[in-house]
Biopython code that builds the backbone (N, CA, C, O; Angstrom):
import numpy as np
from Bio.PDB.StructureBuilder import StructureBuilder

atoms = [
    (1, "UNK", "N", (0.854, -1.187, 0.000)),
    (1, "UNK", "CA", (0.000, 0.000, 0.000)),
    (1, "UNK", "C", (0.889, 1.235, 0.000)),
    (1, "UNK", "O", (1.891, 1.323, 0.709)),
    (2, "UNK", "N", (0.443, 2.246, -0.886)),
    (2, "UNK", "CA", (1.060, 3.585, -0.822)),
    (2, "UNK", "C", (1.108, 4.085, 0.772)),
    (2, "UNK", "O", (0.540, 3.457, 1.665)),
    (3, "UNK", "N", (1.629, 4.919, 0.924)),
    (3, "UNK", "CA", (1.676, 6.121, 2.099)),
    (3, "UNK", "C", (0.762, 6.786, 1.481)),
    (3, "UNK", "O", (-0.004, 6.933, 2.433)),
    (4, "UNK", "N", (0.238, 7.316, 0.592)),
    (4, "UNK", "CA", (-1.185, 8.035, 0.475)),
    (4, "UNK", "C", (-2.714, 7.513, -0.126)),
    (4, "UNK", "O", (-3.646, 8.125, -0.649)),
    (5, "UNK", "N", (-2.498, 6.123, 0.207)),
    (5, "UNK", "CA", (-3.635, 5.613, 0.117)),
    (5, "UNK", "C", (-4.433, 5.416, 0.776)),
    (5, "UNK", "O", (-5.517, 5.043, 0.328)),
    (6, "UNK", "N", (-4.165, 5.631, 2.456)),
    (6, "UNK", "CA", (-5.231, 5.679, 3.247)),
    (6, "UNK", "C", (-5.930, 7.422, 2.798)),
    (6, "UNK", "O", (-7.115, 7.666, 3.025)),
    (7, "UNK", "N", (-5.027, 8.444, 2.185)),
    (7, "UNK", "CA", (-5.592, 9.648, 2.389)),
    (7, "UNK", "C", (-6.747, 9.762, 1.538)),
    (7, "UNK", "O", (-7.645, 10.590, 1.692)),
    (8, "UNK", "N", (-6.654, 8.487, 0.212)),
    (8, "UNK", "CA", (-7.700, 8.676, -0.591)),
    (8, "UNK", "C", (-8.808, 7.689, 0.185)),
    (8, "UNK", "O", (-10.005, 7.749, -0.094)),
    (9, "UNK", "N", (-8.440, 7.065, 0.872)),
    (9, "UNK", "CA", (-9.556, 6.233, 1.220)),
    (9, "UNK", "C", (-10.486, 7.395, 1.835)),
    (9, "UNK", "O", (-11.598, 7.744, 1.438)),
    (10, "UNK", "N", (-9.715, 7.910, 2.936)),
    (10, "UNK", "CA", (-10.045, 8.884, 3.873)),
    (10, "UNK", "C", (-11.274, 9.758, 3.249)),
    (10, "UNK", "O", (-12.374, 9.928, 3.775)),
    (11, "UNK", "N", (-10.754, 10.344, 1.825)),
    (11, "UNK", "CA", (-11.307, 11.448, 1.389)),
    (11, "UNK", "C", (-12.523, 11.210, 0.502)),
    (11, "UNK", "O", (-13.298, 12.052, 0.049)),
    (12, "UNK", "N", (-12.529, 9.853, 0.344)),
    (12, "UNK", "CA", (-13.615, 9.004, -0.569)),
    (12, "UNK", "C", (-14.746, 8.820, 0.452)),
    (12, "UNK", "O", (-15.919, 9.118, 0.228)),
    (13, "UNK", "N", (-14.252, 8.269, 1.659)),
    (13, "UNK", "CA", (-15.547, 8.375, 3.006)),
    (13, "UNK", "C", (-16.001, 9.472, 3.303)),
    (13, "UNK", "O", (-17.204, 9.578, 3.544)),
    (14, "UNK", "N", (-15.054, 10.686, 3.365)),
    (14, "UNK", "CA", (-15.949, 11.884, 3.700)),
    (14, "UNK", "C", (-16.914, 12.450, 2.321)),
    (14, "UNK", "O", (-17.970, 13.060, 2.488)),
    (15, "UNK", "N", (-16.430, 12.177, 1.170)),
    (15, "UNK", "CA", (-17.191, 12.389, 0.395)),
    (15, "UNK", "C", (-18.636, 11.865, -0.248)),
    (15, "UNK", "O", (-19.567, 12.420, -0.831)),
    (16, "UNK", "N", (-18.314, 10.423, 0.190)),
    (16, "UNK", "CA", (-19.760, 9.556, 0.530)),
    (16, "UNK", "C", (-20.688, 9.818, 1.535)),
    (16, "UNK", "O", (-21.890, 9.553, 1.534)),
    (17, "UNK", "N", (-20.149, 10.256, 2.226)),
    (17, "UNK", "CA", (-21.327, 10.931, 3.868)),
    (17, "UNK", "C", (-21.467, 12.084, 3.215)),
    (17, "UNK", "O", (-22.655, 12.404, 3.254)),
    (18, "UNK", "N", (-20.679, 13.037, 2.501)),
    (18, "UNK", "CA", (-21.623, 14.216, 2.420)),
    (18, "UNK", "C", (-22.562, 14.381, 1.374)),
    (18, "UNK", "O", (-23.381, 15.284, 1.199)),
    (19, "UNK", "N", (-22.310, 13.335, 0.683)),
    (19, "UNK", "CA", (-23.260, 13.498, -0.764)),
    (19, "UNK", "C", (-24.351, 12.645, -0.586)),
    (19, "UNK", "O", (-25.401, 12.840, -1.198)),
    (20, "UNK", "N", (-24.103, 11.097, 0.714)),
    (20, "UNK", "CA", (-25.048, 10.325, 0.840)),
    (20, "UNK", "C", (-25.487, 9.763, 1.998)),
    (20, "UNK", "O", (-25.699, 8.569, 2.209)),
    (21, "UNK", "N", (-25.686, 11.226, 3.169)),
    (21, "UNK", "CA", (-25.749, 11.180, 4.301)),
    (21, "UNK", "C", (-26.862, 9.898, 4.975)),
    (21, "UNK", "O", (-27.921, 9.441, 4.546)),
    (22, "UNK", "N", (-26.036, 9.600, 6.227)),
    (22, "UNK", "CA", (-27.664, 8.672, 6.467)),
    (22, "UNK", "C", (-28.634, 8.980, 7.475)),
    (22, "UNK", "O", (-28.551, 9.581, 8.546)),
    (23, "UNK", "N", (-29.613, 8.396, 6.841)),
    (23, "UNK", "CA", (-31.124, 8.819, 6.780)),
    (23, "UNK", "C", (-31.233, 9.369, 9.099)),
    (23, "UNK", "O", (-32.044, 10.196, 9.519)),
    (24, "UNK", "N", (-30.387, 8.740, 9.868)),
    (24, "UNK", "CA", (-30.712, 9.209, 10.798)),
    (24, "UNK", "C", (-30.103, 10.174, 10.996)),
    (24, "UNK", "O", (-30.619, 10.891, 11.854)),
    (25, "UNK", "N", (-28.666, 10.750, 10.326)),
    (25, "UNK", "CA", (-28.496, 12.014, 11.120)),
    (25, "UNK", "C", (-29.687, 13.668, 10.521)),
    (25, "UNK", "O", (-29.669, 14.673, 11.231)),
    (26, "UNK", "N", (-30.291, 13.642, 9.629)),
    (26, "UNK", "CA", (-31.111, 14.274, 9.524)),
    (26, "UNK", "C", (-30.548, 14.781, 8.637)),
    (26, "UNK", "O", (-31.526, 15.023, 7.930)),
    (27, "UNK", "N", (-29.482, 15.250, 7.938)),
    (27, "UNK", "CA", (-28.542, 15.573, 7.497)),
    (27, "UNK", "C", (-29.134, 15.368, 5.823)),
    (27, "UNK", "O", (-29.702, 14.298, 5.603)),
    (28, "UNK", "N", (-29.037, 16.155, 4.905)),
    (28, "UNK", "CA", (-29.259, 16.115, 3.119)),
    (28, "UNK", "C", (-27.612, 16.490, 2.595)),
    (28, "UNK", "O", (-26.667, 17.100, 3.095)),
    (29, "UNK", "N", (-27.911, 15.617, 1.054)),
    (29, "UNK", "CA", (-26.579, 15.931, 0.369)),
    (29, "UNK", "C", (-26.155, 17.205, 0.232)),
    (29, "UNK", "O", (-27.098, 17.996, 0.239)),
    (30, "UNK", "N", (-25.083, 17.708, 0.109)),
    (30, "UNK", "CA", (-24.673, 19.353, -0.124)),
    (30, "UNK", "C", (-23.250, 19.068, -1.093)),
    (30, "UNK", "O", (-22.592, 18.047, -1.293)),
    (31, "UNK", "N", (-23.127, 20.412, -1.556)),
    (31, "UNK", "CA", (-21.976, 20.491, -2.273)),
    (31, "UNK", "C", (-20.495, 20.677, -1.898)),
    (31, "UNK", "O", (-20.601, 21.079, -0.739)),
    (32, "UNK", "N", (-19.615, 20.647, -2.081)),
    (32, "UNK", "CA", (-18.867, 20.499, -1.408)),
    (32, "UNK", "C", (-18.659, 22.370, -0.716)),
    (32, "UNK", "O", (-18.167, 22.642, 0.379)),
    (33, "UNK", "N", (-19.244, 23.484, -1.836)),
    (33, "UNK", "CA", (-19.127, 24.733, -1.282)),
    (33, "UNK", "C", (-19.850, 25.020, -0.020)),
    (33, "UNK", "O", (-19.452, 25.722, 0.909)),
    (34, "UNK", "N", (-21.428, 24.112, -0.158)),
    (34, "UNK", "CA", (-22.569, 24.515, 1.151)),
    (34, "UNK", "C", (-21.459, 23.874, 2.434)),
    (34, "UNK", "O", (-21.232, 24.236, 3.588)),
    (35, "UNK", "N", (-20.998, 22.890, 1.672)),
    (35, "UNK", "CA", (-20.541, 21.916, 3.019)),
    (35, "UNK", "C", (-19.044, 22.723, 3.733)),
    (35, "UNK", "O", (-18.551, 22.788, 4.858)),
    (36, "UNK", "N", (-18.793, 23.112, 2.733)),
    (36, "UNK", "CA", (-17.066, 24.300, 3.401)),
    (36, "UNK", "C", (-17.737, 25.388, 4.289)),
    (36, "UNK", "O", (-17.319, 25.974, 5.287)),
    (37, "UNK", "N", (-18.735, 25.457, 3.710)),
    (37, "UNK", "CA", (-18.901, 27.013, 4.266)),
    (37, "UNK", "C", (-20.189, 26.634, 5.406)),
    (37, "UNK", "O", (-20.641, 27.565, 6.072)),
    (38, "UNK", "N", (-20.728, 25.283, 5.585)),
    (38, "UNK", "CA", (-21.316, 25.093, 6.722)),
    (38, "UNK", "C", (-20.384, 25.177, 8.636)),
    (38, "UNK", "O", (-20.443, 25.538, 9.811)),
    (39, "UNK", "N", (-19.433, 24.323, 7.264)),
    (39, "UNK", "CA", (-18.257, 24.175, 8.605)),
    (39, "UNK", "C", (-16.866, 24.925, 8.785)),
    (39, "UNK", "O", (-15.873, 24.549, 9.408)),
    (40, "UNK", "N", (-17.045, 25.912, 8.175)),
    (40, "UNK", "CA", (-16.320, 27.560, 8.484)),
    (40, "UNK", "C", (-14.943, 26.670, 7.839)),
    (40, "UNK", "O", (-14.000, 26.559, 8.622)),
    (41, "UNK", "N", (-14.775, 25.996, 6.374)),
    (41, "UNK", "CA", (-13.474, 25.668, 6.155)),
    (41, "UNK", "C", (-13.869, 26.185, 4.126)),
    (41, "UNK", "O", (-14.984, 26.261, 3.611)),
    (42, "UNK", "N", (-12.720, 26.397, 3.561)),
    (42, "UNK", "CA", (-12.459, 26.675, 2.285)),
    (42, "UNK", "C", (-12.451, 25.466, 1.390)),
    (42, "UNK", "O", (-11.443, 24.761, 1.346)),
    (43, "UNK", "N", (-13.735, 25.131, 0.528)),
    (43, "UNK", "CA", (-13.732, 24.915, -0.413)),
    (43, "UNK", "C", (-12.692, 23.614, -0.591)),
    (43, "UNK", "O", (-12.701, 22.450, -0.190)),
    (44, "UNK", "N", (-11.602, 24.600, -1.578)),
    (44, "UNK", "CA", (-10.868, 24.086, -1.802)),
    (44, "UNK", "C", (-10.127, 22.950, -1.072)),
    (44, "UNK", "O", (-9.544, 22.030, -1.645)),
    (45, "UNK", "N", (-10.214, 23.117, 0.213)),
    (45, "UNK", "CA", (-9.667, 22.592, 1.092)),
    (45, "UNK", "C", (-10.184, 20.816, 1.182)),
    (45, "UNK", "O", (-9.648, 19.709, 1.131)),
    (46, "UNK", "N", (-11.636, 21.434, 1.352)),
    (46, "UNK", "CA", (-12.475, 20.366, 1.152)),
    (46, "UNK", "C", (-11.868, 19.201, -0.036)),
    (46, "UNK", "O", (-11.543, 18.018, -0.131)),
    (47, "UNK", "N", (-11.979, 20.477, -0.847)),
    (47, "UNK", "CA", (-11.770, 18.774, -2.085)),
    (47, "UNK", "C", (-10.148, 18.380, -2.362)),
    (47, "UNK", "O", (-9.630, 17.645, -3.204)),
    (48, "UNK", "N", (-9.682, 19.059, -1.463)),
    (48, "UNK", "CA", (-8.345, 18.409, -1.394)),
    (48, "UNK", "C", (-8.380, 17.168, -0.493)),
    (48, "UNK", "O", (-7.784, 16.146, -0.834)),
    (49, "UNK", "N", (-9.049, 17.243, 0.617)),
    (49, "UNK", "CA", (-9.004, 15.646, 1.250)),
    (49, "UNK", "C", (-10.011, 15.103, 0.292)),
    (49, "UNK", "O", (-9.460, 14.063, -0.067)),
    (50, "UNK", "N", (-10.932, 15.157, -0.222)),
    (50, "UNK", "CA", (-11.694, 14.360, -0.670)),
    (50, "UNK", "C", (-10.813, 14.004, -2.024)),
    (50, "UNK", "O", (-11.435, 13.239, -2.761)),
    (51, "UNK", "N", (-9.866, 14.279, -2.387)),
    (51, "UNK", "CA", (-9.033, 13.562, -3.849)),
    (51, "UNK", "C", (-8.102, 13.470, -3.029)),
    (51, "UNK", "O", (-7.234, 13.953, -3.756)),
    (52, "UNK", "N", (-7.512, 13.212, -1.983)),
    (52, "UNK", "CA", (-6.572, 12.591, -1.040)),
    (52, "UNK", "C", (-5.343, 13.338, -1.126)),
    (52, "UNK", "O", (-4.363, 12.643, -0.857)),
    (53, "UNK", "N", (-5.078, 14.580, -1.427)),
    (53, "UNK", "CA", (-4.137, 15.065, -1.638)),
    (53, "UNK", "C", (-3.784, 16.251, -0.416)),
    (53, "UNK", "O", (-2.819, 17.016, -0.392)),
    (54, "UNK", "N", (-4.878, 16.129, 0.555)),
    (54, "UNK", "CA", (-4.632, 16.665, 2.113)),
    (54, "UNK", "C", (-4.689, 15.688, 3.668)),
    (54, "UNK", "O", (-5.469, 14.787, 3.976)),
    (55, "UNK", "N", (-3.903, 16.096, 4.196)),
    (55, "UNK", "CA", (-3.533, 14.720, 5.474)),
    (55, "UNK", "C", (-4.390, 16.008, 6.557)),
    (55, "UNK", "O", (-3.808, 17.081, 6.718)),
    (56, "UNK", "N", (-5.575, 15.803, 7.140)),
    (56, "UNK", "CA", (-6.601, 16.306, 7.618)),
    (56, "UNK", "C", (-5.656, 16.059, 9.162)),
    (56, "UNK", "O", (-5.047, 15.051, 9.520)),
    (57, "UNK", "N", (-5.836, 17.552, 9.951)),
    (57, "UNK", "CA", (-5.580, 16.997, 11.469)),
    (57, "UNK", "C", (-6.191, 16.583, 12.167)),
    (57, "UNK", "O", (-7.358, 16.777, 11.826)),
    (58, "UNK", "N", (-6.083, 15.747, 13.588)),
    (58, "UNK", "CA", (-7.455, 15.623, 14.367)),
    (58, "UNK", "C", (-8.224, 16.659, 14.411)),
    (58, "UNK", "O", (-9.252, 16.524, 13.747)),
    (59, "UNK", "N", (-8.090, 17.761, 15.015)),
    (59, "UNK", "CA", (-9.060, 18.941, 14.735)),
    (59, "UNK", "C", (-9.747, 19.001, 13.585)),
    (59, "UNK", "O", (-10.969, 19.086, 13.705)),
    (60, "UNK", "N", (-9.162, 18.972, 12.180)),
    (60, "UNK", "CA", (-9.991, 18.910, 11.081)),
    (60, "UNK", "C", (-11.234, 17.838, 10.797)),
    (60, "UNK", "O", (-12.306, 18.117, 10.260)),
    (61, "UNK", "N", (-10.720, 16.254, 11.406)),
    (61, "UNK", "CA", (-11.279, 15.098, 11.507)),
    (61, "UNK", "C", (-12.715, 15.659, 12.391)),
    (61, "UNK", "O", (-13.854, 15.412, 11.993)),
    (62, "UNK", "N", (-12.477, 16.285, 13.386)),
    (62, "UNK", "CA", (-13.559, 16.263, 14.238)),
    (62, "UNK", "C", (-14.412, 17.245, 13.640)),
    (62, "UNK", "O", (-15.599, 16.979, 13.828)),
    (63, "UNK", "N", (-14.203, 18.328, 12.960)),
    (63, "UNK", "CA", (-14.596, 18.953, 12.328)),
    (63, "UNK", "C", (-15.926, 18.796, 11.569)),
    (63, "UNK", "O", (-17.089, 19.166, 11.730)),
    (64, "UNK", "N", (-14.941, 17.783, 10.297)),
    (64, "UNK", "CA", (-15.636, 17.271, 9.228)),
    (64, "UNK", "C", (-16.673, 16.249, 9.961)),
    (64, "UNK", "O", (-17.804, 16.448, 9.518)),
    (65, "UNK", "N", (-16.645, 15.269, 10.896)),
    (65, "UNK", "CA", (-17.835, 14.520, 11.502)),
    (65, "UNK", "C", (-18.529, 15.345, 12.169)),
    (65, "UNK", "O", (-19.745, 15.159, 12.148)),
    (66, "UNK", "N", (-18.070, 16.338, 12.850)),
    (66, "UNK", "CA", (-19.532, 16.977, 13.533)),
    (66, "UNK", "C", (-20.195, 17.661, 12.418)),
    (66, "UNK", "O", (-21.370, 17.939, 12.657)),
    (67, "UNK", "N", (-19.682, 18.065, 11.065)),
    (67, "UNK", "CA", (-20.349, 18.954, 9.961)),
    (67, "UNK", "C", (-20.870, 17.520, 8.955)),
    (67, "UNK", "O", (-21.205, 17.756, 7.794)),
    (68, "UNK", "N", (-20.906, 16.227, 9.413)),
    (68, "UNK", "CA", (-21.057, 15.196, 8.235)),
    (68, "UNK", "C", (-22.455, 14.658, 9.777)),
    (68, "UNK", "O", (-23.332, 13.846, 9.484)),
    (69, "UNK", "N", (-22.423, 14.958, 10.508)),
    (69, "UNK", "CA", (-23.601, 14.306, 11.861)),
    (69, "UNK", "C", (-22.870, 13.167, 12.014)),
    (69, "UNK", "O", (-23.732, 12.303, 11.858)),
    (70, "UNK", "N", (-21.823, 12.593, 12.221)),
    (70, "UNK", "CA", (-21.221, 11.442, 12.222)),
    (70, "UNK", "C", (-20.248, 11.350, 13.332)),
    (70, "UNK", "O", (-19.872, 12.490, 13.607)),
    (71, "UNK", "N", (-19.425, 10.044, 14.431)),
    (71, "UNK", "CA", (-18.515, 10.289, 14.837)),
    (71, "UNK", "C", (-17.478, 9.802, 14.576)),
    (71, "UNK", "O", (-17.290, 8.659, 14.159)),
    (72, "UNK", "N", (-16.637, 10.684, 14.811)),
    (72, "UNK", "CA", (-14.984, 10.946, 13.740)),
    (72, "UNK", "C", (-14.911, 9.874, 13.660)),
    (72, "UNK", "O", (-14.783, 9.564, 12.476)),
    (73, "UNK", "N", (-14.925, 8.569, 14.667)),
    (73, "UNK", "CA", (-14.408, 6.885, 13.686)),
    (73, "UNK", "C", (-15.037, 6.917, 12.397)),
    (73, "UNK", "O", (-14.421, 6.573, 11.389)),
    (74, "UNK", "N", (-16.055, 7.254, 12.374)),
    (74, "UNK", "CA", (-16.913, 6.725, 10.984)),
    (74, "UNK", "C", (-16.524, 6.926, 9.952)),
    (74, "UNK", "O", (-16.693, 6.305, 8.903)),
    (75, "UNK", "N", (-15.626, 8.368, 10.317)),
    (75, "UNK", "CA", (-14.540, 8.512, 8.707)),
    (75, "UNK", "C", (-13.620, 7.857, 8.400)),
    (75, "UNK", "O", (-13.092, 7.763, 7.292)),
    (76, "UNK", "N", (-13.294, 7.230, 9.596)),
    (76, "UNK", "CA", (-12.146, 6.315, 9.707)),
    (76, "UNK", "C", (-12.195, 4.877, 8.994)),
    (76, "UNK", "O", (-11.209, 4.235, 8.634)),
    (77, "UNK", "N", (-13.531, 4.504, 8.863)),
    (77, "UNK", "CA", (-14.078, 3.111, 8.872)),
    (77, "UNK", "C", (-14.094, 2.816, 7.490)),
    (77, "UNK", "O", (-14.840, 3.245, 6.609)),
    (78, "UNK", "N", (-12.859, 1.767, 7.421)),
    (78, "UNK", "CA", (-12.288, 1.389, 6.250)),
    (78, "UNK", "C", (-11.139, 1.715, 5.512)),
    (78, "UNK", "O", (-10.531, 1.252, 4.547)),
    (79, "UNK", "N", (-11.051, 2.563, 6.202)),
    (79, "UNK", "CA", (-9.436, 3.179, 5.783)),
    (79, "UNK", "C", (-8.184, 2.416, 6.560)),
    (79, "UNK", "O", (-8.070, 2.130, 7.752)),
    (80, "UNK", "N", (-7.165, 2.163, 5.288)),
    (80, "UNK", "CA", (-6.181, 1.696, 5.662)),
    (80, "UNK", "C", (-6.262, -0.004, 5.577)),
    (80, "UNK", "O", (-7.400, -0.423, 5.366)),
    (81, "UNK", "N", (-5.503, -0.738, 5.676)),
    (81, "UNK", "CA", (-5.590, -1.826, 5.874)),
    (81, "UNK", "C", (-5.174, -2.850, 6.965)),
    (81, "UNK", "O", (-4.241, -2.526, 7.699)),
    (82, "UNK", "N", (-5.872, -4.249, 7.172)),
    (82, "UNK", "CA", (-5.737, -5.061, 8.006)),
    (82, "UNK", "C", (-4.316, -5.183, 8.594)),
    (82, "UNK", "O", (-3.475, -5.802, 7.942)),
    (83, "UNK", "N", (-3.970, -4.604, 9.850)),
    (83, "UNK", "CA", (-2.618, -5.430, 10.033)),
    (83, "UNK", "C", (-2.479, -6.807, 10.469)),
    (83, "UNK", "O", (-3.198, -7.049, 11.439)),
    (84, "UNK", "N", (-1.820, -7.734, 10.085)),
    (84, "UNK", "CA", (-1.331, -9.243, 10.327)),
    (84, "UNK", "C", (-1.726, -9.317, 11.882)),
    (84, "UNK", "O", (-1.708, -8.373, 12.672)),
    (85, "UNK", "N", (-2.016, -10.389, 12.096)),
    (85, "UNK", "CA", (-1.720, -10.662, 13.352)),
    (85, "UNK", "C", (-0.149, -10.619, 14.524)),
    (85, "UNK", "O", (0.940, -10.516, 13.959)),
    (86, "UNK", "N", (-0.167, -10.673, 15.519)),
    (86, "UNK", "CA", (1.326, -10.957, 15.915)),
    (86, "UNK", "C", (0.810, -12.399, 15.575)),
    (86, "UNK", "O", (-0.203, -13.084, 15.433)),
    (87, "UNK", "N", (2.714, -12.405, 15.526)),
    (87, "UNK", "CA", (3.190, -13.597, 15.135)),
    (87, "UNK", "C", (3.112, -14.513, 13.968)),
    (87, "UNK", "O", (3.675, -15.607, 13.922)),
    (88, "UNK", "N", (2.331, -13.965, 12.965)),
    (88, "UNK", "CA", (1.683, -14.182, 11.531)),
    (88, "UNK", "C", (3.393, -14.051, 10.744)),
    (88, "UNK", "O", (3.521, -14.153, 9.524)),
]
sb = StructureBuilder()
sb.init_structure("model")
sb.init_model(0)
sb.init_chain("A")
sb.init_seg("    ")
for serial, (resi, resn, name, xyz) in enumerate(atoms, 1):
    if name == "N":
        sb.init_residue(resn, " ", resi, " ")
    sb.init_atom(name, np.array(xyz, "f"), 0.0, 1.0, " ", f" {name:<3s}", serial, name[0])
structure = sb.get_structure()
């Protein structure tokens, strides 16, 4: 696996919650501009993690889940891959 393949994973999950939020957080699809400017961040910024080409800080992480109704694992979920067991 690349070193920046969890970032696209990363940026592919936040982009699936915001375009295909679920039905309990109350939450509707938005663009990525409604969605920057819901959560006081630039645009651009946005679609830089979402094409994996930004490494988001925790602060940003928490960010984007409280502006996606989600908690921050959920962006997490699936990203990256299985490590081996010990002793494997």
């Amino acid at each position: 696996m690349e070193s920046t393949d969890h970032r696209v994973q990363f940026g592919l999950r936040v982009r699936e919650l915001r375009m295909h939020p679920r039905r309990s957080t109350g939450k509707r699809p938005r663009s990525q501009e409604r969605f920057a400017d819901d959560i006081g961040m630039d645009r651009t910024y946005i679609g830089g993690i979402e094409r994996g080409r930004r490494n988001p800080t925790l602060d940003v992480i928490v960010r984007l889940a409280d502006g996606l109704g989600v908690p921050p694992a959920e962006l997490l979920r699936g990203v990256g891959s299985p490590r081996p067991s010990p002793g494997r």
